[in-house]
C-alpha positions as CSV (number, residue, x, y, z in Angstrom):
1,X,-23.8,3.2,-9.2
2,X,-20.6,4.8,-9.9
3,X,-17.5,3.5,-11.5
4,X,-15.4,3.8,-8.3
5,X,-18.5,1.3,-6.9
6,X,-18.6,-1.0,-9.1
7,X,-14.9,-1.4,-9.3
8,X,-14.9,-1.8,-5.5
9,X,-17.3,-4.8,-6.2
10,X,-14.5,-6.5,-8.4
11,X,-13.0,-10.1,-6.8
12,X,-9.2,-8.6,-7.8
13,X,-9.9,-5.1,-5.8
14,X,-11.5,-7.7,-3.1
15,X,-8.9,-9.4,-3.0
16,X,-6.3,-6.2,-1.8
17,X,-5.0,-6.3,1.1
18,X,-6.6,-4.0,4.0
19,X,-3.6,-2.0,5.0
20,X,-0.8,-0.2,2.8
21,X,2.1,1.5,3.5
22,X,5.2,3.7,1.5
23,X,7.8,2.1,1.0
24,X,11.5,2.3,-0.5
25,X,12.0,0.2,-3.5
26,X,14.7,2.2,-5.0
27,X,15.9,2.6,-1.4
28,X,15.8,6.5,-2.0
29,X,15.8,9.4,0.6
30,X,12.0,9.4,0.4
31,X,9.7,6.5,0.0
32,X,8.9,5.6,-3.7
33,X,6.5,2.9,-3.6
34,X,3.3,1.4,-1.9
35,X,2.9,-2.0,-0.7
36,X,0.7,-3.9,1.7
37,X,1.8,-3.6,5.3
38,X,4.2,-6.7,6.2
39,X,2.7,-8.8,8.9
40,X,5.8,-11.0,9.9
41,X,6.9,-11.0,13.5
42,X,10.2,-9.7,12.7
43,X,9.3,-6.5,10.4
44,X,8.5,-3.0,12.7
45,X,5.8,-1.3,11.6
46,X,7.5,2.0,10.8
47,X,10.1,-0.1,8.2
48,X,9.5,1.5,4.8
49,X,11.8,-1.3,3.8
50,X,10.3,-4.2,1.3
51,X,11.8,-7.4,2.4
52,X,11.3,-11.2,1.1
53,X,8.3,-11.8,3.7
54,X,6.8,-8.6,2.7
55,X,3.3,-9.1,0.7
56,X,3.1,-8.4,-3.1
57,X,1.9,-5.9,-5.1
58,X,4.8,-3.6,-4.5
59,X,4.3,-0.8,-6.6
60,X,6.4,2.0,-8.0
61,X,5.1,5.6,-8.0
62,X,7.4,8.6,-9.2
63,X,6.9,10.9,-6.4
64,X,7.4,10.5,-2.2
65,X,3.7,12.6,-1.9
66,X,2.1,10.4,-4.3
67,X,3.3,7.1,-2.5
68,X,2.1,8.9,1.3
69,X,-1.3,10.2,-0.6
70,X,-1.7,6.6,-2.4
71,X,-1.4,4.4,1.1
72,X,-3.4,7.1,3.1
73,X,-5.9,6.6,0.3
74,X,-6.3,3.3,0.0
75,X,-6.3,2.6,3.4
76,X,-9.4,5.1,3.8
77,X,-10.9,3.6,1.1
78,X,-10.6,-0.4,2.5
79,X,-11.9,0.6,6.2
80,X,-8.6,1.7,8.0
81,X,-8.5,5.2,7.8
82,X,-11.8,5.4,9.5
């Protein structure tokens, strides 16, 4: 079994939300951050925004590929890029 497996198999990577997203934190030109996709009636699903009702973790990344690559990733990875 490989590391990625058995870190799939851990109850805090269970526990992640199925879809991400990029979002703004910094509120830049070009998204700079990650975050679970916000499933309140009231957020569009194209807003890059991170409001109150969005989920937690947000998370910070240096570089607008690497928050697009990161989502896309994870997503894959958790059954939704499939």
């Amino acid at each position: 079994m490989s590391a990625l497996d058995r870190l799939r198999r851990e109850p805090s990577i269970q526990a992640l939300p199925n879809r991400w997203r990029a979002v703004y934190v910094e509120q830049d030109a070009e998204p700079d951050g990650i975050a679970p996709v916000c499933s309140d009636d009231d957020h569009e699903d194209g807003d890059g925004s991170v409001y109150d009702c969005c989920p937690e973790p947000v998370i910070e990344v240096p570089d607008p590929h690497l928050a697009e690559y990161l989502a896309a990733l994870l997503n894959a990875d958790r059954g939704e890029g499939r």
